[in-house]
C-alpha positions as CSV (number, residue, x, y, z in Angstrom):
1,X,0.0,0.0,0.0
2,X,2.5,3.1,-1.4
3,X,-0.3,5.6,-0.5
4,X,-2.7,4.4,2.6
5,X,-4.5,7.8,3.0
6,X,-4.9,7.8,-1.1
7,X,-7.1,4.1,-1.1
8,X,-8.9,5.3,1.6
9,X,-12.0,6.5,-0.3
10,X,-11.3,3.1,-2.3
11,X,-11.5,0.9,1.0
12,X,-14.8,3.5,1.4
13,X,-16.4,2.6,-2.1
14,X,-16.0,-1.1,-1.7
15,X,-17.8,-1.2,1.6
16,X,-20.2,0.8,0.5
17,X,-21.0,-1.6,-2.8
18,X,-20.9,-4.7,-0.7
19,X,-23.5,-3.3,1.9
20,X,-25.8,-1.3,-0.2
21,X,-24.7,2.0,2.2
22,X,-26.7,5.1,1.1
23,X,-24.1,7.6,3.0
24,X,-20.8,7.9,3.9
25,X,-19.2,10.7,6.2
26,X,-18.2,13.6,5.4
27,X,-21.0,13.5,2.5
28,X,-24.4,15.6,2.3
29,X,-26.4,12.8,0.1
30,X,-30.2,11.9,0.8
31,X,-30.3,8.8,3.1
32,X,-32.5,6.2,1.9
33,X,-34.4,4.4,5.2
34,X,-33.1,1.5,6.7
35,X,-30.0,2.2,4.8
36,X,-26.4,1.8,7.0
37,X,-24.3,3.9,7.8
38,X,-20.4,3.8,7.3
39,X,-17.7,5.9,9.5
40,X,-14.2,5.4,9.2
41,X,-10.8,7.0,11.1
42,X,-7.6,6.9,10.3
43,X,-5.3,6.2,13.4
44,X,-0.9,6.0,13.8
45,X,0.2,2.6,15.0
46,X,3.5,4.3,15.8
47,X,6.2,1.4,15.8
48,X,3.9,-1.2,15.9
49,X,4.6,-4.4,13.5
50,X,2.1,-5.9,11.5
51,X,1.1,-8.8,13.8
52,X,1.3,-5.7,16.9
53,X,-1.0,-3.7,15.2
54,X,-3.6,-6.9,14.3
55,X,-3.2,-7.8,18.0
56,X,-4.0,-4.6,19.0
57,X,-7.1,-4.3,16.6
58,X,-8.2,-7.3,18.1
59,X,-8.1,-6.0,21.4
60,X,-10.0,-3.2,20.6
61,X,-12.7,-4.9,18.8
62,X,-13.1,-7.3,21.8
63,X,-13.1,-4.0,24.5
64,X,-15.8,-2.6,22.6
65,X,-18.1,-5.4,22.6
66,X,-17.3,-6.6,19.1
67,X,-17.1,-10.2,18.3
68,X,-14.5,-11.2,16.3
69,X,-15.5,-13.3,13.1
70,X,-12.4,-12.8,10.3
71,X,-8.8,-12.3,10.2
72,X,-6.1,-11.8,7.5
73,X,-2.5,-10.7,7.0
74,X,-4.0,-7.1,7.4
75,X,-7.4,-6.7,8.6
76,X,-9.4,-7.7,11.7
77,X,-13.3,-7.9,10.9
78,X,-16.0,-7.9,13.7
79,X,-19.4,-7.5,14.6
80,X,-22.1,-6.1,16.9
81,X,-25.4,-7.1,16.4
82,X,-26.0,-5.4,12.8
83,X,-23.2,-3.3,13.2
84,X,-19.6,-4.7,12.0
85,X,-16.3,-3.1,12.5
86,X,-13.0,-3.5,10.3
87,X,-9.1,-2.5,11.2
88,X,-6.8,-2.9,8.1
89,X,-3.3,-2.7,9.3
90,X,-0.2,-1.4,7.5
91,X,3.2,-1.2,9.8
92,X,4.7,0.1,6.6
93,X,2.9,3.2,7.0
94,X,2.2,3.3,10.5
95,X,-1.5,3.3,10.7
96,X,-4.7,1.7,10.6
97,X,-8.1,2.2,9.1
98,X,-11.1,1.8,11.4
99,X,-14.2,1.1,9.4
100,X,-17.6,0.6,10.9
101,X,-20.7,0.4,9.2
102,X,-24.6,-0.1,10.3
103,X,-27.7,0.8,10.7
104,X,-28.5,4.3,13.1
105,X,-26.3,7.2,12.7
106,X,-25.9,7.8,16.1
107,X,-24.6,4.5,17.1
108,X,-22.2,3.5,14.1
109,X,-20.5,6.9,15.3
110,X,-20.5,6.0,18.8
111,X,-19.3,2.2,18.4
112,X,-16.3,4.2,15.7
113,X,-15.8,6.3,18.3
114,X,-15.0,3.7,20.9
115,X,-13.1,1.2,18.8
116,X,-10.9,4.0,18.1
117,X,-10.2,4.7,21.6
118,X,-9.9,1.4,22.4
119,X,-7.1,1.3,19.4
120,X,-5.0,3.8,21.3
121,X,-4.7,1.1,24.6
């Protein structure tokens, strides 16, 4: 991944196709009902390595009531009920995406919110 903050909208779009999500953040389009929502944050891992960071994505899933369900080389994928939660790691560049997606505003924000201070443990 040369550019992490550059495939970020990418990571967005592909999420967004796969879940049928009407809105993303940061946008101001008409949000169909029962559409989800999708949040994601940007956070530096620091000096973390690759299997630190997915450790410490775990971690934070798990502290904020996430269940894990999916690992890989770089990502972490977990979920809450109808809400699920992704971490792709990249020690290269020293951080990691937080993307969470569901179904109220309010609580996709809040759950984003929490795994990302959770991250920083």
């Amino acid at each position: 991944m040369k550019h992490l903050k550059s495939i970020i909208p990418a990571i967005a779009f592909l999420m967004l196709a796969m879940t049928n999500v009407s809105y993303a953040h940061g946008t101001k389009a008409t949000v169909v009902d029962n559409s989800p929502y999708l949040f994601y944050a940007t956070k530096a891992t620091g000096r973390l390595s690759q299997k630190g960071c997915l450790n410490r994505a775990k971690k934070a899933l798990t502290r904020s009531k996430v269940r894990v369900i999916h690992g890989g080389r770089t990502f972490i994928v977990g979920t809450n009920g109808r809400y699920k939660g992704t971490i792709i790691c990249s020690s290269r560049k020293r951080q990691a995406v937080i993307i969470v997606t569901g179904g109220s505003r309010a609580k996709t924000a809040a759950l984003r919110t929490k795994i990302k201070q959770n991250f920083r443990r």
